[in-house]
PyMOL Python script that loads the backbone (N, CA, C, O; Angstrom):
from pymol import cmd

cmd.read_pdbstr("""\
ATOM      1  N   UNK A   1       0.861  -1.191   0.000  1.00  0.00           N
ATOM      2  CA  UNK A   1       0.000   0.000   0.000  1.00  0.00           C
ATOM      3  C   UNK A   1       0.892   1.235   0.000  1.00  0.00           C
ATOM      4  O   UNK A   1       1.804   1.398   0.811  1.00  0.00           O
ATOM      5  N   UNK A   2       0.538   2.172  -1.054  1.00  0.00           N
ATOM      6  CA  UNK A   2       1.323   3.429  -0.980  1.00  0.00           C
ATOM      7  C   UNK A   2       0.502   4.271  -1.082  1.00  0.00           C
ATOM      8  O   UNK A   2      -0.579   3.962  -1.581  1.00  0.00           O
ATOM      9  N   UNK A   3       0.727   5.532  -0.670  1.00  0.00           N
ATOM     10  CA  UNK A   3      -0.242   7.080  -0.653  1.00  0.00           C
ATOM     11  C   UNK A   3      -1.907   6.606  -0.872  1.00  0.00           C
ATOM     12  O   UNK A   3      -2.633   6.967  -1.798  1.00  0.00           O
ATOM     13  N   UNK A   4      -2.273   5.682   0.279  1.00  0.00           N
ATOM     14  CA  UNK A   4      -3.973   5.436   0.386  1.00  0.00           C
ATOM     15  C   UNK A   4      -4.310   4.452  -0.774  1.00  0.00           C
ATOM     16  O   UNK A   4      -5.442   3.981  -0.883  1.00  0.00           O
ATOM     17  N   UNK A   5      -3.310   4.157  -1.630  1.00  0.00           N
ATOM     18  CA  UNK A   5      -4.117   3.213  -2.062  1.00  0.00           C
ATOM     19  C   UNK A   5      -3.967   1.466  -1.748  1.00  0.00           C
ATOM     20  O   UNK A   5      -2.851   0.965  -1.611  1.00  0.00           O
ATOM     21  N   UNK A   6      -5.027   0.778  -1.673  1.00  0.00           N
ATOM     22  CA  UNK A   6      -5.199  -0.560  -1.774  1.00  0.00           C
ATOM     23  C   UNK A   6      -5.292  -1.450  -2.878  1.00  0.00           C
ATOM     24  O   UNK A   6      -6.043  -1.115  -3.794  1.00  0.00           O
ATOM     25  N   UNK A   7      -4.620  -2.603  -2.969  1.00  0.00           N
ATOM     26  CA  UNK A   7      -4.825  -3.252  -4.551  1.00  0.00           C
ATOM     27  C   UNK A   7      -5.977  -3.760  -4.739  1.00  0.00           C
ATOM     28  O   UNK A   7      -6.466  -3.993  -5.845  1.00  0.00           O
ATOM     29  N   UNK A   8      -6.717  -4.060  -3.190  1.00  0.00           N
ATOM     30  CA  UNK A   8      -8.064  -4.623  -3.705  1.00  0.00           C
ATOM     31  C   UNK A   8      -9.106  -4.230  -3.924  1.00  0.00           C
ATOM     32  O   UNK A   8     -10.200  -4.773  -4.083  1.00  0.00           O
ATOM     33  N   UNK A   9      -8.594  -2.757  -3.938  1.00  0.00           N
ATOM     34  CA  UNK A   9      -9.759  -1.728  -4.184  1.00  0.00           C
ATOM     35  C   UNK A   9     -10.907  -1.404  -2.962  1.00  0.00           C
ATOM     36  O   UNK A   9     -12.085  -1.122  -3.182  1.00  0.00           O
ATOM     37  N   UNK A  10     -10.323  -1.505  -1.735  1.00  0.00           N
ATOM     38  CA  UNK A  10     -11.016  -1.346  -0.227  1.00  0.00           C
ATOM     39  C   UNK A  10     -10.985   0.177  -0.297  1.00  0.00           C
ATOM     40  O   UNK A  10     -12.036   0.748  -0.007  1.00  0.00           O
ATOM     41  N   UNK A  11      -9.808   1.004  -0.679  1.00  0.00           N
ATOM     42  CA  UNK A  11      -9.913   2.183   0.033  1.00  0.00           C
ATOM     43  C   UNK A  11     -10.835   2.936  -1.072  1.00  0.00           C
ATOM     44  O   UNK A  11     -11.409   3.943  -0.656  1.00  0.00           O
ATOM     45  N   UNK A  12     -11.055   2.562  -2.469  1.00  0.00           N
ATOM     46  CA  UNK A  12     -11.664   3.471  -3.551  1.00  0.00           C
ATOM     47  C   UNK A  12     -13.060   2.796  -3.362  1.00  0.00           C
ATOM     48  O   UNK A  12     -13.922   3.636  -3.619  1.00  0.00           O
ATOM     49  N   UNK A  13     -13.462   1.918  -3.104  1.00  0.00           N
ATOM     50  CA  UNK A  13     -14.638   1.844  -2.837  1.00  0.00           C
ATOM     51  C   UNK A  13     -15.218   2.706  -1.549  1.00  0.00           C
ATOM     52  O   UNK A  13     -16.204   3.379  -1.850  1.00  0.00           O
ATOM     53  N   UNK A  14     -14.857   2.797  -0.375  1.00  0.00           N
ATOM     54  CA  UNK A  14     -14.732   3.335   0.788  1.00  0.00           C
ATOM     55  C   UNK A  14     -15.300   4.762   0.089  1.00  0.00           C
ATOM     56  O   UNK A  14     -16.422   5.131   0.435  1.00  0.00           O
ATOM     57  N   UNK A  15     -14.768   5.334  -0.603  1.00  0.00           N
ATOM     58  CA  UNK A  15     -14.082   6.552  -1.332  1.00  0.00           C
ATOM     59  C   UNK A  15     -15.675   6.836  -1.400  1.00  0.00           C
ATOM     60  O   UNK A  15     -16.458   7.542  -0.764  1.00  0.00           O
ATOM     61  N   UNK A  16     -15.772   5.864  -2.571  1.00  0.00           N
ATOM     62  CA  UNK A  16     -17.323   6.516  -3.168  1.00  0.00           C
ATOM     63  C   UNK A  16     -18.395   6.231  -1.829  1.00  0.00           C
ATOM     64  O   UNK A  16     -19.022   7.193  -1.388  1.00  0.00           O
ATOM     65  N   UNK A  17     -18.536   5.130  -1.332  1.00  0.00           N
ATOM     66  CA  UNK A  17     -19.659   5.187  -0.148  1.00  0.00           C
ATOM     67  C   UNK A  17     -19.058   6.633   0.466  1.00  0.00           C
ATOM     68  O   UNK A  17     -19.541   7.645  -0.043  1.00  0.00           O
ATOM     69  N   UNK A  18     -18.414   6.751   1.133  1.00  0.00           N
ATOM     70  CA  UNK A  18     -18.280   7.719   1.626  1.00  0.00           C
ATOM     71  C   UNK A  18     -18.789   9.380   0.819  1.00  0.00           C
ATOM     72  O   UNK A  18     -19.290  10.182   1.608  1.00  0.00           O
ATOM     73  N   UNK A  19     -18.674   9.777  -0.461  1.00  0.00           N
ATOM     74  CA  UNK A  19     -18.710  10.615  -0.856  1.00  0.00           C
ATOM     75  C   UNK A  19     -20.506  10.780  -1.214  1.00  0.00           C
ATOM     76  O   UNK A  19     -21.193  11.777  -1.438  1.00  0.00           O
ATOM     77  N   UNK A  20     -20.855   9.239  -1.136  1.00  0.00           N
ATOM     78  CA  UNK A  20     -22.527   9.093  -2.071  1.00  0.00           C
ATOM     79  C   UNK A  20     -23.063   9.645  -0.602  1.00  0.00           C
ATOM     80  O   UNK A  20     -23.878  10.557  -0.739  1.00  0.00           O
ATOM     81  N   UNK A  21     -22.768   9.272   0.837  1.00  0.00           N
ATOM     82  CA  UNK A  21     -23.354   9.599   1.878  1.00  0.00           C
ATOM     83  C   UNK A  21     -23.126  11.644   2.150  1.00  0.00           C
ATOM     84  O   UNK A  21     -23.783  12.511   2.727  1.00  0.00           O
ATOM     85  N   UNK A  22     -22.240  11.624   1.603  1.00  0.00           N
ATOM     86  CA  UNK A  22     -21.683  13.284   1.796  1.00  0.00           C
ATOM     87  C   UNK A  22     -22.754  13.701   0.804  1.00  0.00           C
ATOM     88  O   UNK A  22     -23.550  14.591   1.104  1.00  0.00           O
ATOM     89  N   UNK A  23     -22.796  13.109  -0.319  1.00  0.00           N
ATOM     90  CA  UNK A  23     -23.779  14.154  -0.885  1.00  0.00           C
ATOM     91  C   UNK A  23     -25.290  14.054  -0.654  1.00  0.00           C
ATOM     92  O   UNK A  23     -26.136  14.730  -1.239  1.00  0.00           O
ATOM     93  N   UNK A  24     -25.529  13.062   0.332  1.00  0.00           N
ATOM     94  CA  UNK A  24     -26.512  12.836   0.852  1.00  0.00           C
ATOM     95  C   UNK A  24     -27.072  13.679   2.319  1.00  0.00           C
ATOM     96  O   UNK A  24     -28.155  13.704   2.904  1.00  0.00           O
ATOM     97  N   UNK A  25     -25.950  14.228   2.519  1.00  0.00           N
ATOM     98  CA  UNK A  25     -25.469  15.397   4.022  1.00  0.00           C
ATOM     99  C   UNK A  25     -26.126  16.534   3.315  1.00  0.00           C
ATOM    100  O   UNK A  25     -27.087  17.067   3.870  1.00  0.00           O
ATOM    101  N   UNK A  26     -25.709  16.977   2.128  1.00  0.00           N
ATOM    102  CA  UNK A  26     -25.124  18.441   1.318  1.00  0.00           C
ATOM    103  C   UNK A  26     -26.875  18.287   0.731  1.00  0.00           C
ATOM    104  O   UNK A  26     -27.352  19.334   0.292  1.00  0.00           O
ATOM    105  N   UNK A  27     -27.534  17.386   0.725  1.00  0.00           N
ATOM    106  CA  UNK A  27     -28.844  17.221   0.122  1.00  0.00           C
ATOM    107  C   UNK A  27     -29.843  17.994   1.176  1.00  0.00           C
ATOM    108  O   UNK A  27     -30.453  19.063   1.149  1.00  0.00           O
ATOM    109  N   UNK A  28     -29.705  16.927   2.112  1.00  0.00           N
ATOM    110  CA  UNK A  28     -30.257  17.400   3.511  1.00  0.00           C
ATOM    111  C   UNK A  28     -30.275  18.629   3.938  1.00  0.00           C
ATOM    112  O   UNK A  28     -31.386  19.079   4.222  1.00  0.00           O
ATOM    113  N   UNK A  29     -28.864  19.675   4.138  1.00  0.00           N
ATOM    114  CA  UNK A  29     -28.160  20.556   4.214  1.00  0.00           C
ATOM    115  C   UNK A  29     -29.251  21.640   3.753  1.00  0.00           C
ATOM    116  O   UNK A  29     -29.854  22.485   4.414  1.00  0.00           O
ATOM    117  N   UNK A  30     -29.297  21.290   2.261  1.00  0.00           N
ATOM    118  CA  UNK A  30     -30.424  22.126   1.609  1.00  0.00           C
ATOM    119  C   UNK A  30     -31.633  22.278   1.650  1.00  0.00           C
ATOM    120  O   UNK A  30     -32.318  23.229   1.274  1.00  0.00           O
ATOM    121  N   UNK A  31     -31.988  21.053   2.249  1.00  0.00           N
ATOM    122  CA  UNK A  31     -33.516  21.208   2.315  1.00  0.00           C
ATOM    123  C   UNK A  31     -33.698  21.538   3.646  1.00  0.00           C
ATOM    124  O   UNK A  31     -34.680  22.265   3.798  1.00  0.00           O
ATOM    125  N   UNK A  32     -33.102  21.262   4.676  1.00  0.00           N
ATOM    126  CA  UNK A  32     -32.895  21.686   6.108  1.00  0.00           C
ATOM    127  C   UNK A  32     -32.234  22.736   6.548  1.00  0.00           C
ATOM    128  O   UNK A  32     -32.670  23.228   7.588  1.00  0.00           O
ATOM    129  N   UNK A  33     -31.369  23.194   6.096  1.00  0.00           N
ATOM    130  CA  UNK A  33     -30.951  24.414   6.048  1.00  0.00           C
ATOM    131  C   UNK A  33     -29.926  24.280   7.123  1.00  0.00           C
ATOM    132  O   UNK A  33     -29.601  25.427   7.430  1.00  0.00           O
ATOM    133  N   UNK A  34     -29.079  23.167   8.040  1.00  0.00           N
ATOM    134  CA  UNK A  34     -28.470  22.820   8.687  1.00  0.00           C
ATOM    135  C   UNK A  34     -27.581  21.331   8.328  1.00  0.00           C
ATOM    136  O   UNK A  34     -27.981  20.697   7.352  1.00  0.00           O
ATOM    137  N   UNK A  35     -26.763  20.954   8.864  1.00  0.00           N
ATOM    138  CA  UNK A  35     -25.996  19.515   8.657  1.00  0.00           C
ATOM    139  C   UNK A  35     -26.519  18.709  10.378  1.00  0.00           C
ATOM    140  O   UNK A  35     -26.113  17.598  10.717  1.00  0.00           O
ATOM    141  N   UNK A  36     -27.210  19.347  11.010  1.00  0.00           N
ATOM    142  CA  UNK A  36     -27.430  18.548  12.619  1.00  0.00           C
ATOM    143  C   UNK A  36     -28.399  17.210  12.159  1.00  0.00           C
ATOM    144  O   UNK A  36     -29.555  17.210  12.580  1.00  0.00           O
ATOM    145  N   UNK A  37     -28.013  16.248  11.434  1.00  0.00           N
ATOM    146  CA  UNK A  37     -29.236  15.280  11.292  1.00  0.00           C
ATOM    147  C   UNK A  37     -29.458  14.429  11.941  1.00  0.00           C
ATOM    148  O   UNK A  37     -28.629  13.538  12.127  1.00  0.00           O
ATOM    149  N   UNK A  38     -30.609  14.432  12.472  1.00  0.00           N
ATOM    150  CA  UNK A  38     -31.237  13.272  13.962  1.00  0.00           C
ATOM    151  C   UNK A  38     -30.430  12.118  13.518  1.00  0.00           C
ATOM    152  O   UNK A  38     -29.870  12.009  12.427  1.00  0.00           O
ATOM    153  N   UNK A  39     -30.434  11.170  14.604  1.00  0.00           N
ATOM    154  CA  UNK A  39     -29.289  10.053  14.688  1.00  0.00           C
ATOM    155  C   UNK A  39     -29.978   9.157  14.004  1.00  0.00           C
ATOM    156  O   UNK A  39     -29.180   8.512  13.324  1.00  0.00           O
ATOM    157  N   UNK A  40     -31.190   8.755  13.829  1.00  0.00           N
ATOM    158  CA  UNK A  40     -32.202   7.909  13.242  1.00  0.00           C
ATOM    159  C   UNK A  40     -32.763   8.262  12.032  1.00  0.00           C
ATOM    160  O   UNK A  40     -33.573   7.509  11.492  1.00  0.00           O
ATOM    161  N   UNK A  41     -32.425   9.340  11.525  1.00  0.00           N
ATOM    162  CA  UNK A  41     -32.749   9.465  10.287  1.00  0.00           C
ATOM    163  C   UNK A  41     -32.191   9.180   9.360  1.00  0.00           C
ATOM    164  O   UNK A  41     -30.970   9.339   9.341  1.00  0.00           O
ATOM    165  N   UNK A  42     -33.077   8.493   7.901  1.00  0.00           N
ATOM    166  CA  UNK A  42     -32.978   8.229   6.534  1.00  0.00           C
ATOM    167  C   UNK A  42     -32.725   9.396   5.336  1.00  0.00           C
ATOM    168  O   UNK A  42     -33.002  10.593   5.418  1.00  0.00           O
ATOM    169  N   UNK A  43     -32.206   8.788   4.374  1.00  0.00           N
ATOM    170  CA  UNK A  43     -32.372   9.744   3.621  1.00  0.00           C
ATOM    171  C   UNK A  43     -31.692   8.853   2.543  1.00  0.00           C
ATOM    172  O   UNK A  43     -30.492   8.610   2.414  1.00  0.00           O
ATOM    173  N   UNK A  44     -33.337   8.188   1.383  1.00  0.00           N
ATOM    174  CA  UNK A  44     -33.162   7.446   0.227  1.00  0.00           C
ATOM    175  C   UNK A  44     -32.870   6.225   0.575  1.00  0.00           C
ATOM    176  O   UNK A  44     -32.082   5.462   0.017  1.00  0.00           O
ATOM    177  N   UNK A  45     -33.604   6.016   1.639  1.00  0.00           N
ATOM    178  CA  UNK A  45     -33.251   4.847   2.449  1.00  0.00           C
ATOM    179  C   UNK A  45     -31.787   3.894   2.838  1.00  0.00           C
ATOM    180  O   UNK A  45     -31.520   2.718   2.591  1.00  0.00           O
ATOM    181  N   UNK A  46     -30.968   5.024   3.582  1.00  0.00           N
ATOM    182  CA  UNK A  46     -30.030   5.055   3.611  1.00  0.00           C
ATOM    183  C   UNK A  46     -29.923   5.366   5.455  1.00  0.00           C
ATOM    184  O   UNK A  46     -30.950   5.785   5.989  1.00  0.00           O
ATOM    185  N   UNK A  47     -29.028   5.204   6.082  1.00  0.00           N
ATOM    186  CA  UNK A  47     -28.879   5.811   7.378  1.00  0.00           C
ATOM    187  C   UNK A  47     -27.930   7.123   7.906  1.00  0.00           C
ATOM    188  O   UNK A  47     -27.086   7.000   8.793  1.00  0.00           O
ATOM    189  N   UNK A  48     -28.146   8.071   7.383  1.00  0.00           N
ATOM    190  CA  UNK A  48     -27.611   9.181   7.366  1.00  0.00           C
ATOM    191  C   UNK A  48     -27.243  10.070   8.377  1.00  0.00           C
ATOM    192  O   UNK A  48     -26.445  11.007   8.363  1.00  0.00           O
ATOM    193  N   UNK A  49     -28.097   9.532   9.426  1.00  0.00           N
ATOM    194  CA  UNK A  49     -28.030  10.149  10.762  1.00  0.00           C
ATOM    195  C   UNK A  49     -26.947   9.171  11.472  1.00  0.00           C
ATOM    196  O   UNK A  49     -25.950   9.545  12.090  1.00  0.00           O
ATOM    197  N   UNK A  50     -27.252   8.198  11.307  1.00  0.00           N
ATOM    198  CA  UNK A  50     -26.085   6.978  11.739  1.00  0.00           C
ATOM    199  C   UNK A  50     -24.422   7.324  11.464  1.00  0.00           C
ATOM    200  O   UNK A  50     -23.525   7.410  12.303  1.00  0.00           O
ATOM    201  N   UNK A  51     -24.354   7.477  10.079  1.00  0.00           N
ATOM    202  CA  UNK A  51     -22.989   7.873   9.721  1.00  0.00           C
ATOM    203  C   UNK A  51     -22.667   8.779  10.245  1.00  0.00           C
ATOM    204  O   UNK A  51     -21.662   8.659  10.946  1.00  0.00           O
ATOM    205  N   UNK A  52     -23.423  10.302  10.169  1.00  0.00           N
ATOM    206  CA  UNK A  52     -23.181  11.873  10.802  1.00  0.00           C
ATOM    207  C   UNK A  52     -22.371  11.528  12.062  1.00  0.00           C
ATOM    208  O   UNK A  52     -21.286  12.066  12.285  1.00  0.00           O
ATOM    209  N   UNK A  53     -23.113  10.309  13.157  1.00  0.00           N
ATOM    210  CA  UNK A  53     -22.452  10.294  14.191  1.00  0.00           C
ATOM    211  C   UNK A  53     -21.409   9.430  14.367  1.00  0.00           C
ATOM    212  O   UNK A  53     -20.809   9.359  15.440  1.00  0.00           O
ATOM    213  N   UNK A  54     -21.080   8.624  13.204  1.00  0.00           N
ATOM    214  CA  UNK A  54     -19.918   8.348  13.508  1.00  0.00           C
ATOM    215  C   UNK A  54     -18.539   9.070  12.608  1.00  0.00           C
ATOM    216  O   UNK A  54     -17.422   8.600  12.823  1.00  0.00           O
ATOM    217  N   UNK A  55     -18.707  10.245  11.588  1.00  0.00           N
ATOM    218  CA  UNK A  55     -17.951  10.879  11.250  1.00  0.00           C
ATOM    219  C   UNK A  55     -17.703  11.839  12.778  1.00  0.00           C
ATOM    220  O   UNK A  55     -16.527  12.151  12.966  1.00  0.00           O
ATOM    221  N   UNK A  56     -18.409  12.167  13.526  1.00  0.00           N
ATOM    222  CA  UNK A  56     -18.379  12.702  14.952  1.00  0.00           C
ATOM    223  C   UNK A  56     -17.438  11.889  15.645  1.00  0.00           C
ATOM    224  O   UNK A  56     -16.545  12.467  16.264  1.00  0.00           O
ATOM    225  N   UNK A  57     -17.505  10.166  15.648  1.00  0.00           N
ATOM    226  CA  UNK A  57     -16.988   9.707  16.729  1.00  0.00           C
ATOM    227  C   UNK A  57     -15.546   9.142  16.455  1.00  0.00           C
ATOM    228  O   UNK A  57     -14.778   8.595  17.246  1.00  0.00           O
ATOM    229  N   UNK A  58     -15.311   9.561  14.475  1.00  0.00           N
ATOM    230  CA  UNK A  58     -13.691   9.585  14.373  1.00  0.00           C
ATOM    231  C   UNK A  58     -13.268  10.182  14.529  1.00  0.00           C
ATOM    232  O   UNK A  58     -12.156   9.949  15.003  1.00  0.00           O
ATOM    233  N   UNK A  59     -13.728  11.792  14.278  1.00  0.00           N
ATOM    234  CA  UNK A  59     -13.455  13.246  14.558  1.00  0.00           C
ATOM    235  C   UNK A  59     -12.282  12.790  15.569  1.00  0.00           C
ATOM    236  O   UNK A  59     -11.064  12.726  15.407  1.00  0.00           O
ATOM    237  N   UNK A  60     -13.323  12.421  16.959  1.00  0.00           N
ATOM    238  CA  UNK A  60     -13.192  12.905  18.265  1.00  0.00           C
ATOM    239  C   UNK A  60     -12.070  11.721  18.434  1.00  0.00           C
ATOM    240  O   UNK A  60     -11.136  12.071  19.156  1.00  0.00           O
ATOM    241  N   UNK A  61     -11.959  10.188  17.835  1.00  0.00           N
ATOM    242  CA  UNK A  61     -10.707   9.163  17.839  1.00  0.00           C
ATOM    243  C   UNK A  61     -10.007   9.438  17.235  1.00  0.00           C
ATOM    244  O   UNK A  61      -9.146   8.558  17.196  1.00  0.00           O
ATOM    245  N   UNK A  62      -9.750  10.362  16.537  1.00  0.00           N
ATOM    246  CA  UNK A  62      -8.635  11.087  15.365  1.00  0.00           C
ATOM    247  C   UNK A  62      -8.216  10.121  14.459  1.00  0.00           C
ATOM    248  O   UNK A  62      -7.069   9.702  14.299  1.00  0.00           O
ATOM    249  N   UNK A  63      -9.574   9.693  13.683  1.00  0.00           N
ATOM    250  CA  UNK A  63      -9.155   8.494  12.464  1.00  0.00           C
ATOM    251  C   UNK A  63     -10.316   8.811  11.631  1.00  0.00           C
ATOM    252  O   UNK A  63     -11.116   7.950  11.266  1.00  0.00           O
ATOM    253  N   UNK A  64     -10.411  10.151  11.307  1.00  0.00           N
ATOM    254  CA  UNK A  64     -11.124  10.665  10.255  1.00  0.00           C
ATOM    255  C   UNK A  64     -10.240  11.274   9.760  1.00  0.00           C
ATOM    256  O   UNK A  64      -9.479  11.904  10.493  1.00  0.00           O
ATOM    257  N   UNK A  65     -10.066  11.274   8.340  1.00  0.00           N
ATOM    258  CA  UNK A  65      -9.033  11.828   7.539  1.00  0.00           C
ATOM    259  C   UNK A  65      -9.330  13.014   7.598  1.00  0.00           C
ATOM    260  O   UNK A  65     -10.403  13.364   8.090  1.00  0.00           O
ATOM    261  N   UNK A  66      -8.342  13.982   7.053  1.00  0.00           N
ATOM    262  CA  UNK A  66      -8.294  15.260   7.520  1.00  0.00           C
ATOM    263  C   UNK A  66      -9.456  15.357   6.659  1.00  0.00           C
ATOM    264  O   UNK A  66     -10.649  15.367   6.961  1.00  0.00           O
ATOM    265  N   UNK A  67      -8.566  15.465   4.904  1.00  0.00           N
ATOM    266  CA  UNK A  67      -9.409  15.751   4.051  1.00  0.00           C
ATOM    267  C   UNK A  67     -11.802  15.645   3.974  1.00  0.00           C
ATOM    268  O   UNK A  67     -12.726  16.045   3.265  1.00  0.00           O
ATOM    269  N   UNK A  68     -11.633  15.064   4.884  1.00  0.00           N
ATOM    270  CA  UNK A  68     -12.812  14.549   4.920  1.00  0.00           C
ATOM    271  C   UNK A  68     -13.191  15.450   6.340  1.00  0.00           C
ATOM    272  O   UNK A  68     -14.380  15.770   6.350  1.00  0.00           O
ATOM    273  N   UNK A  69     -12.875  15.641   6.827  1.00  0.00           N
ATOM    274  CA  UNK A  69     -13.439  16.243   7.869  1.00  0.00           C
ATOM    275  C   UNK A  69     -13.081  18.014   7.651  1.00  0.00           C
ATOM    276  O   UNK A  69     -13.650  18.839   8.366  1.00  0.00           O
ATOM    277  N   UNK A  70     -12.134  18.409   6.637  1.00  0.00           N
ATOM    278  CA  UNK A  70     -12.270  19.553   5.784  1.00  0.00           C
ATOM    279  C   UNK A  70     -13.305  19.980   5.088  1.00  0.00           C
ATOM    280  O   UNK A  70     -13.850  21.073   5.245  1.00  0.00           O
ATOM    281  N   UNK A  71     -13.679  18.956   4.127  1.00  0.00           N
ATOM    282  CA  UNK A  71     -15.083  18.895   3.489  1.00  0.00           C
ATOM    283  C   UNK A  71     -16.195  19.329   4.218  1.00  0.00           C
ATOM    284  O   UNK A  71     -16.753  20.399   3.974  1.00  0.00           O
ATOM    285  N   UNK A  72     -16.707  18.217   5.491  1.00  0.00           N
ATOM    286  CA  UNK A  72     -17.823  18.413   6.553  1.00  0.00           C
ATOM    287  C   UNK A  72     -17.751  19.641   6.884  1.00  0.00           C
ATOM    288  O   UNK A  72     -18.867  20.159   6.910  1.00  0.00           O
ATOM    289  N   UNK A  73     -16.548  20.631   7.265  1.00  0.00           N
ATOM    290  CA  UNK A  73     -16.789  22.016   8.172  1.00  0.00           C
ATOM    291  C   UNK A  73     -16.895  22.568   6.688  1.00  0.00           C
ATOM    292  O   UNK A  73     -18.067  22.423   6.338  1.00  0.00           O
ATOM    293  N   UNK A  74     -16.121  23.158   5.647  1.00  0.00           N
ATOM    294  CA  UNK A  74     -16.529  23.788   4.378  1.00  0.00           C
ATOM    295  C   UNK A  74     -18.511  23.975   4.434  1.00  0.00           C
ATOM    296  O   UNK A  74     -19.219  24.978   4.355  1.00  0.00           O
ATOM    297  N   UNK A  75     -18.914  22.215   4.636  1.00  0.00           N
ATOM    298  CA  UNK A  75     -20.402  22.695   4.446  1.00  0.00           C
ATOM    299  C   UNK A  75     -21.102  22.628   5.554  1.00  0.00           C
ATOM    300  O   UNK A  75     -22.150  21.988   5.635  1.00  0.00           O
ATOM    301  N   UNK A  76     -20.573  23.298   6.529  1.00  0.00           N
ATOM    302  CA  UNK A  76     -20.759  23.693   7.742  1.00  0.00           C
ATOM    303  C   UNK A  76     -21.550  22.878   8.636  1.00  0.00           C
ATOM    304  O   UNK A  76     -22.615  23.198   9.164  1.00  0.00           O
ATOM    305  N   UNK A  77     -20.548  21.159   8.816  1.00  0.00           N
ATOM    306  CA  UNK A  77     -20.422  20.220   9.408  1.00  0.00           C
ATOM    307  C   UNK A  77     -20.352  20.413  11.166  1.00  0.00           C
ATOM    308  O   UNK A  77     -19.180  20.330  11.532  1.00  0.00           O
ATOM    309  N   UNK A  78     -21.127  20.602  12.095  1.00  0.00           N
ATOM    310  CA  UNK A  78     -20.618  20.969  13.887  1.00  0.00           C
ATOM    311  C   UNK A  78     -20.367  19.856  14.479  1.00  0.00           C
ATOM    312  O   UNK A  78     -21.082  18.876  14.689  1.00  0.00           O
ATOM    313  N   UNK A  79     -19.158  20.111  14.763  1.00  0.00           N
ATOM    314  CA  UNK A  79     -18.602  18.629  15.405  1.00  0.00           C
ATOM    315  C   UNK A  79     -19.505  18.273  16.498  1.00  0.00           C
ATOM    316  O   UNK A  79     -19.961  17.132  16.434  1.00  0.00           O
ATOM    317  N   UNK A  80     -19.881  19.033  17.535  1.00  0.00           N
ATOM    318  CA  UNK A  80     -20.726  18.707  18.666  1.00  0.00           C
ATOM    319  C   UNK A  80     -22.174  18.704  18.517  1.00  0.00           C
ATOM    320  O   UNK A  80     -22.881  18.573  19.516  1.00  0.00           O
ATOM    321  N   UNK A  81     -22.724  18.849  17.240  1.00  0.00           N
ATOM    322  CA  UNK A  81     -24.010  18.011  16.942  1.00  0.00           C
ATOM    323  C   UNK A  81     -24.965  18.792  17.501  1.00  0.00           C
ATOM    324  O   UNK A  81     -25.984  18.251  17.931  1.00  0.00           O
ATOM    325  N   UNK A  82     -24.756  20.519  17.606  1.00  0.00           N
ATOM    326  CA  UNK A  82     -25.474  21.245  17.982  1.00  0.00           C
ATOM    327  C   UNK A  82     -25.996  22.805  16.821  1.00  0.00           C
ATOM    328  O   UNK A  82     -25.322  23.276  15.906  1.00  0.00           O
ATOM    329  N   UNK A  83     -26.812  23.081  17.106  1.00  0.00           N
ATOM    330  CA  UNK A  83     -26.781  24.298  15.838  1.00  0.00           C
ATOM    331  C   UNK A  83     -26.560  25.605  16.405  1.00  0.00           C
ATOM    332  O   UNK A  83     -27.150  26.149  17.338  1.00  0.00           O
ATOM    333  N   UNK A  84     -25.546  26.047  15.635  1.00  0.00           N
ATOM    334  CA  UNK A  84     -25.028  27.703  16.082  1.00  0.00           C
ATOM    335  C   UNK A  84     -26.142  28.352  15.892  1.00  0.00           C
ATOM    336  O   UNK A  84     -26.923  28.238  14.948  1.00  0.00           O
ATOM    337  N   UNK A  85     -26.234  29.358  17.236  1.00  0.00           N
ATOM    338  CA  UNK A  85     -26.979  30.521  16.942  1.00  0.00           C
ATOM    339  C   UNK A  85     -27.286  31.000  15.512  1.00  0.00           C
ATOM    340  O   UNK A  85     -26.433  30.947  14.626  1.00  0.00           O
ATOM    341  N   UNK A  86     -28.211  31.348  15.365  1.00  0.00           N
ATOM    342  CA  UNK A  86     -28.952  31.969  14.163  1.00  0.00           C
ATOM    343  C   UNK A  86     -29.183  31.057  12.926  1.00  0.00           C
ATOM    344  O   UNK A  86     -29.637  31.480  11.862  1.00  0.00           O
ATOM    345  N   UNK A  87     -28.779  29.586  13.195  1.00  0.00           N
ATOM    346  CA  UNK A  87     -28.942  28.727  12.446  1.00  0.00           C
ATOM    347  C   UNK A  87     -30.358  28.359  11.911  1.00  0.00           C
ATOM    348  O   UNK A  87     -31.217  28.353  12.794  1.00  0.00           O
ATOM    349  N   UNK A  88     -30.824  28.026  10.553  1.00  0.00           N
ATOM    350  CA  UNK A  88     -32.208  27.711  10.479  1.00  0.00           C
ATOM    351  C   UNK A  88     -32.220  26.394  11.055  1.00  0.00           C
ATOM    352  O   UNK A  88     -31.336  25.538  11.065  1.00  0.00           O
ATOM    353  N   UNK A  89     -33.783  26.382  11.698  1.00  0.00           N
ATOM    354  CA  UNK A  89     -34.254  25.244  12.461  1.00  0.00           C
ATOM    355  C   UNK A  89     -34.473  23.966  11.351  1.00  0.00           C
ATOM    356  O   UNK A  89     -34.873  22.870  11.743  1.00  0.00           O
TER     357      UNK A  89
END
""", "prot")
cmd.dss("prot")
cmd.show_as("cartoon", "prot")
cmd.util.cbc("prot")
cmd.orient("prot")
């Protein structure tokens, strides 16, 4: 393995689940007007609220890649799962 990649194709698959759920955040995002998504919630029958908290709980084990947790704050990702003042509800 060199610079992230795998020969068996673990980390590029990873890649896209990971990115199909991000744009599944950035969906939400828009129609909610926030990234705080309940822990139990779906979205395209998917578990979206599930993942949110565990991109939270690598955050906080420091085994979320940077790059990826760059992304989340860009679209104004809150690590502590709370909404800033003046945020839409």
């Amino acid at each position: 393995e060199q610079a992230g990649f795998l020969w068996n194709g673990t980390k590029a698959s990873g890649d896209k689940k990971w990115d199909a759920m991000f744009a599944l955040l950035l969906q939400f995002k828009t129609e909610k007007g926030h990234c705080n998504v309940p822990h139990r919630h779906t979205e395209q029958g998917r578990a979206l609220g599930n993942w949110v908290a565990t991109q939270r709980i690598e955050k906080r084990r420091g085994t979320l890649e940077q790059s990826r947790a760059d992304r989340l704050e860009q679209a104004g990702f809150l690590w502590n799962g709370t909404k800033a003042s003046g945020d839409k509800k």
